[in-house]
Z-matrix of the N, CA and C atoms (Angstrom, degrees):
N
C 1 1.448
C 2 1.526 1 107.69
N 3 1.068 2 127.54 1 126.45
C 4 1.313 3 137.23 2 -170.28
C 5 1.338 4 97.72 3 -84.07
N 6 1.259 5 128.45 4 163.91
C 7 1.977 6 148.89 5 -157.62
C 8 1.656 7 83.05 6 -81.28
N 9 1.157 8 134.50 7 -78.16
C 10 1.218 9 127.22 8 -164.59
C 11 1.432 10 120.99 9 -62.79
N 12 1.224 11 137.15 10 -1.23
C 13 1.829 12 160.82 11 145.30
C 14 1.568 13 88.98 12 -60.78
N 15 0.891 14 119.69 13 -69.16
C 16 1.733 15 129.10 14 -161.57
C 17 1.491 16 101.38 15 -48.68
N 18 1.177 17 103.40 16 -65.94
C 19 1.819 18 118.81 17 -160.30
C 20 1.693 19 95.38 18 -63.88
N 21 1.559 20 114.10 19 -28.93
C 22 1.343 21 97.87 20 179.55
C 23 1.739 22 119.84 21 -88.50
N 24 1.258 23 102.97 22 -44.41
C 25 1.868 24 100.51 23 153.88
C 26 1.309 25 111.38 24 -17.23
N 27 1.728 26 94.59 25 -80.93
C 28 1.485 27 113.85 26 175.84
C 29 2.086 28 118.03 27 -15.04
N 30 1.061 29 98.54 28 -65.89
C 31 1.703 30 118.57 29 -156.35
C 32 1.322 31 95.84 30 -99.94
N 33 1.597 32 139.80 31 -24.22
C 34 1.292 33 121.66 32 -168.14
C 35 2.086 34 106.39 33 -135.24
N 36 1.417 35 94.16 34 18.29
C 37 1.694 36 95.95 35 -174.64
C 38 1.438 37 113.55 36 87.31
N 39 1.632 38 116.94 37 167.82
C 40 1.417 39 123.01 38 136.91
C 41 1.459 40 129.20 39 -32.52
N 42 1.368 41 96.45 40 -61.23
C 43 1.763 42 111.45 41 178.03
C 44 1.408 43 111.72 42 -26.27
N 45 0.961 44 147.28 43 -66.34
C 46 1.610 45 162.47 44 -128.50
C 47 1.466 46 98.07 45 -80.32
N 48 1.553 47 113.08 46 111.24
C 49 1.771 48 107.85 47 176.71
C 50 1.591 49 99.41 48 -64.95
N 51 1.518 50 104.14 49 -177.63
C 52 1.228 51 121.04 50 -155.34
C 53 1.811 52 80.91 51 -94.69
N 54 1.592 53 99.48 52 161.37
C 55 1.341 54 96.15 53 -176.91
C 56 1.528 55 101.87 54 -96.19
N 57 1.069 56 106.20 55 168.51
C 58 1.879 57 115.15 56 -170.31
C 59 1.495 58 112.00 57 -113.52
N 60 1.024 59 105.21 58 143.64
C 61 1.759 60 111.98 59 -169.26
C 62 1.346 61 113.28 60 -127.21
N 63 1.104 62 117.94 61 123.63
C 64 1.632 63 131.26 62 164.41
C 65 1.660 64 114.25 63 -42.58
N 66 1.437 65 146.24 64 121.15
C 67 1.010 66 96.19 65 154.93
C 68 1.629 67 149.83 66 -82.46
N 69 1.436 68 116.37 67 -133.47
C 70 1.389 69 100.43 68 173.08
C 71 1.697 70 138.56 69 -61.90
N 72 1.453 71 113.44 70 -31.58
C 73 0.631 72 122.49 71 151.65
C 74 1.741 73 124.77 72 -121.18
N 75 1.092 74 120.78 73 116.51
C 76 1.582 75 125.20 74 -160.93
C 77 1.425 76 96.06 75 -85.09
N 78 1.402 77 112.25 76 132.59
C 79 1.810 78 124.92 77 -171.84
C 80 1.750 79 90.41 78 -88.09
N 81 1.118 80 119.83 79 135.51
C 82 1.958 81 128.64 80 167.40
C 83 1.302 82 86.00 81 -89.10
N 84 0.975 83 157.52 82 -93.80
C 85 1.132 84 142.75 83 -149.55
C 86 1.577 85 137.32 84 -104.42
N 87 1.096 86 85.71 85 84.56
C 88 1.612 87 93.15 86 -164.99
C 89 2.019 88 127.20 87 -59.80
N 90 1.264 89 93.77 88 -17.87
C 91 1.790 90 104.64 89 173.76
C 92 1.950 91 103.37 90 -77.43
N 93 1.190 92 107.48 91 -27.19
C 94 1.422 93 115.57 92 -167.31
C 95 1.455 94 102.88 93 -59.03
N 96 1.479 95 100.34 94 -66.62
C 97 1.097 96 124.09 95 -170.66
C 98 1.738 97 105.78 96 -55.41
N 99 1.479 98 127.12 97 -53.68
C 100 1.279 99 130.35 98 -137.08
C 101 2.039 100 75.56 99 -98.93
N 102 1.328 101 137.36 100 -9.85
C 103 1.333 102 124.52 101 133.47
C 104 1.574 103 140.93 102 -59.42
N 105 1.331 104 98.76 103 -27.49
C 106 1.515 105 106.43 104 -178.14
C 107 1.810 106 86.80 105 -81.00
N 108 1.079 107 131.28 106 -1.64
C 109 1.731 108 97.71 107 -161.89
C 110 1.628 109 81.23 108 -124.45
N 111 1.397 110 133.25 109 -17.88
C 112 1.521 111 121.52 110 158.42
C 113 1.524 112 116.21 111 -77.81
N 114 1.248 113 107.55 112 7.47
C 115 1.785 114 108.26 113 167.95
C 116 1.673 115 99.28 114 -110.21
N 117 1.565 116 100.26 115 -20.14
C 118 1.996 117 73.35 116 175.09
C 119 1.627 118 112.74 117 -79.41
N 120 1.619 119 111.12 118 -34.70
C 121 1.338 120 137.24 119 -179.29
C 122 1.804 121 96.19 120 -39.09
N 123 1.237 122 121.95 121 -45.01
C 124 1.437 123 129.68 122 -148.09
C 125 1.469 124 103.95 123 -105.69
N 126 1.134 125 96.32 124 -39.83
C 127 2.161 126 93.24 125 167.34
C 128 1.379 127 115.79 126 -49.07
N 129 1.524 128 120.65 127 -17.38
C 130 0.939 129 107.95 128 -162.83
C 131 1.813 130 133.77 129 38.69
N 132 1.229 131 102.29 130 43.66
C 133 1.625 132 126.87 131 -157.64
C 134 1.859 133 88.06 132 -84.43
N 135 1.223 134 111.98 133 -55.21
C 136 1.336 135 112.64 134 -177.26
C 137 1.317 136 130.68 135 -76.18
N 138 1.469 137 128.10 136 9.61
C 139 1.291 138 156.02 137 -153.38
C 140 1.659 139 100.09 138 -121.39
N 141 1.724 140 111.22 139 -51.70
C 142 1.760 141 112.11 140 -164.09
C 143 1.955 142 74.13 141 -89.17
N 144 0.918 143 123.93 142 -57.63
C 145 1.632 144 98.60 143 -164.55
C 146 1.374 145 116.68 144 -58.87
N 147 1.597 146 138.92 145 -25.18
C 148 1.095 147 146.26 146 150.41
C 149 1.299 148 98.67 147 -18.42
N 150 1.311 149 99.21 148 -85.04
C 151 1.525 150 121.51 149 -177.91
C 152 1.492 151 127.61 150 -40.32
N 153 1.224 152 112.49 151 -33.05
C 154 1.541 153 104.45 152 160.11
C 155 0.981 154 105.09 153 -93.43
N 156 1.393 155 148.91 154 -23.32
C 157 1.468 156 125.76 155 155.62
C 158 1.086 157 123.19 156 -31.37
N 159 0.944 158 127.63 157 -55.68
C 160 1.841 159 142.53 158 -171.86
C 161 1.253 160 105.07 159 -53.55
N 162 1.864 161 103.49 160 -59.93
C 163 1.539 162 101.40 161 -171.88
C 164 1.813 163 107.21 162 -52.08
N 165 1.298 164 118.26 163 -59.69
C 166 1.439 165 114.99 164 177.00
C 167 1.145 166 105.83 165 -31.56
N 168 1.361 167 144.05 166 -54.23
C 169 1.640 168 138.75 167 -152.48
C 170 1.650 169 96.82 168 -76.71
N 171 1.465 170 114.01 169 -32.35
C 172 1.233 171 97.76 170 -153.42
C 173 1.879 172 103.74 171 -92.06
N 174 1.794 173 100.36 172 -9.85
C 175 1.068 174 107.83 173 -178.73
C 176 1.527 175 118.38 174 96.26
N 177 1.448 176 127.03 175 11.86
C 178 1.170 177 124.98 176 -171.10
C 179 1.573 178 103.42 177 -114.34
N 180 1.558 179 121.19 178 24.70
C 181 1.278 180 153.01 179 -179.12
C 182 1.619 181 124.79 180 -133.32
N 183 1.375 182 133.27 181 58.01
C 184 1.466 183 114.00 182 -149.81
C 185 1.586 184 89.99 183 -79.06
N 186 1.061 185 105.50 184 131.83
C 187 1.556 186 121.97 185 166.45
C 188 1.643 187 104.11 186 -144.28
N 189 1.530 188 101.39 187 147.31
C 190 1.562 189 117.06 188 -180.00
C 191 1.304 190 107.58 189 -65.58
N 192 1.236 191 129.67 190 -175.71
C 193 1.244 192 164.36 191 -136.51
C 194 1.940 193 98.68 192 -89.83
N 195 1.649 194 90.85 193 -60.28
C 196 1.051 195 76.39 194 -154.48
C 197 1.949 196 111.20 195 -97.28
N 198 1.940 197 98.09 196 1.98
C 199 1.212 198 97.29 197 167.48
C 200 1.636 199 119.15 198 -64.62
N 201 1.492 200 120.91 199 -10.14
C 202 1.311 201 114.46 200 -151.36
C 203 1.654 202 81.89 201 -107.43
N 204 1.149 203 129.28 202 -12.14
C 205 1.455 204 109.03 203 157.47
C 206 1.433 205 134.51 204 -108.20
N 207 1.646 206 93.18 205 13.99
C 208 1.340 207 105.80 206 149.47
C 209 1.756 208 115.52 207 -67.41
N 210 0.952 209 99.61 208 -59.30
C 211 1.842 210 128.17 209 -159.07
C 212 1.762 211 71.27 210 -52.87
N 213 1.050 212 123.63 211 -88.37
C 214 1.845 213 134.16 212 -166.56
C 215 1.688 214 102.33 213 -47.08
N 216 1.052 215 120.19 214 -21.63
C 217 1.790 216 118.26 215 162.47
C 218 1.954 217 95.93 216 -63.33
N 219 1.092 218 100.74 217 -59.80
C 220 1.212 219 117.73 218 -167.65
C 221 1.753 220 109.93 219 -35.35
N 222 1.316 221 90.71 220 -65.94
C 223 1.613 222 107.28 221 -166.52
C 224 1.773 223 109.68 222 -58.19
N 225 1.837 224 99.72 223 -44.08
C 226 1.362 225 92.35 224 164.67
C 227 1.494 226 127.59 225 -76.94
N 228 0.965 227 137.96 226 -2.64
C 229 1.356 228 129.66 227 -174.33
C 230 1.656 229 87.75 228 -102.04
N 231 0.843 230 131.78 229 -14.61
C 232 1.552 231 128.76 230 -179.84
C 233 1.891 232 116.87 231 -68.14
N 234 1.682 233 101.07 232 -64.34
C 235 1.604 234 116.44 233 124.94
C 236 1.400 235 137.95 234 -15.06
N 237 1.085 236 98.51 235 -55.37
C 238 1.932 237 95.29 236 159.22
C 239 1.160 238 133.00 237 -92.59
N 240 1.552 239 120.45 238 -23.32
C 241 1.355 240 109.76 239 164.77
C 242 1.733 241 109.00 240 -75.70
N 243 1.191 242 137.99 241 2.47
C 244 1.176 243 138.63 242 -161.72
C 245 2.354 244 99.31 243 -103.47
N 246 1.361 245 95.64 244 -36.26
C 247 1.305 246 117.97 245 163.99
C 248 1.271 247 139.66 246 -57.99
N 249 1.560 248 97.18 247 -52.26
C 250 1.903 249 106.40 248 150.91
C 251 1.385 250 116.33 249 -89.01
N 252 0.637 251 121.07 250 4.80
C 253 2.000 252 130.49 251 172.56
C 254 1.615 253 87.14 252 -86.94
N 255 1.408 254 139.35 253 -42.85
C 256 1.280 255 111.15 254 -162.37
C 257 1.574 256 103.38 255 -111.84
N 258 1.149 257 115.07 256 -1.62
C 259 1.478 258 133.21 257 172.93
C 260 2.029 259 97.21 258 -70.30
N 261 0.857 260 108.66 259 -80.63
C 262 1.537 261 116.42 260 152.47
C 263 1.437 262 138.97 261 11.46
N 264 1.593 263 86.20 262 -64.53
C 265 1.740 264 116.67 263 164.16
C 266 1.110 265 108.05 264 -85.90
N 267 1.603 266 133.58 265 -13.89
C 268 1.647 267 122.49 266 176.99
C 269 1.317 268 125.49 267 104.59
N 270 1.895 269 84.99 268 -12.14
C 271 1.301 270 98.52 269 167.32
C 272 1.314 271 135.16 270 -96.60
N 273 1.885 272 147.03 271 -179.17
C 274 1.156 273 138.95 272 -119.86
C 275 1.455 274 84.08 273 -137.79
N 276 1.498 275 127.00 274 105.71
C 277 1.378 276 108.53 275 152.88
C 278 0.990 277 117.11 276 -22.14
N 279 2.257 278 118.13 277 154.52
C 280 1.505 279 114.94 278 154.37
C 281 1.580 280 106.14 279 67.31
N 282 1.549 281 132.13 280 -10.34
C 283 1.052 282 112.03 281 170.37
C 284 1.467 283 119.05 282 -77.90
N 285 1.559 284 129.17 283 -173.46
C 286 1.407 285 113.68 284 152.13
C 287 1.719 286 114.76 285 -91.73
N 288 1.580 287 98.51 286 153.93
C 289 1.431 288 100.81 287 170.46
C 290 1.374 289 140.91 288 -32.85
């Protein structure tokens, strides 16, 4: 129990719910958002670049040097906007739904 939990027990009882906190950054619109991240979910945007990733590795894609760290720029920044999209909502990357 943290000092400021205490002092309020203390001064205002058991009774008293816990107080609630915004986090750091508080989302205004939370349907907006939790649409923008079921339209990235549904593009399947991160699935076809997967997918040409692979082909490059496996070689059935010849691309240069520096397309294949484009394509792998790609895949991760795809990954991260998908990460703060659920960070956002409050929710935990990598968790389940």
């Amino acid at each position: 129990m943290s000092l400021g939990a205490y002092i309020r027990s203390r001064l205002f009882g058991d009774d008293v719910p816990p107080r609630r906190t915004q986090g750091k950054f508080p989302v205004k619109d939370k349907a907006a958002l939790a649409k923008v991240l079921a339209v990235l979910g549904a593009s399947r945007l991160s699935q076809n670049i997967n997918q040409l990733a692979r082909a490059v590795n496996i070689g059935a894609l010849p691309v240069t040097p520096e397309t294949d760290a484009e394509l792998r720029d790609a895949c991760r920044a795809v990954m991260d906007m998908r990460d703060e999209l659920l960070r956002a909502l409050g929710k935990m990357p990598g968790a389940a739904p």
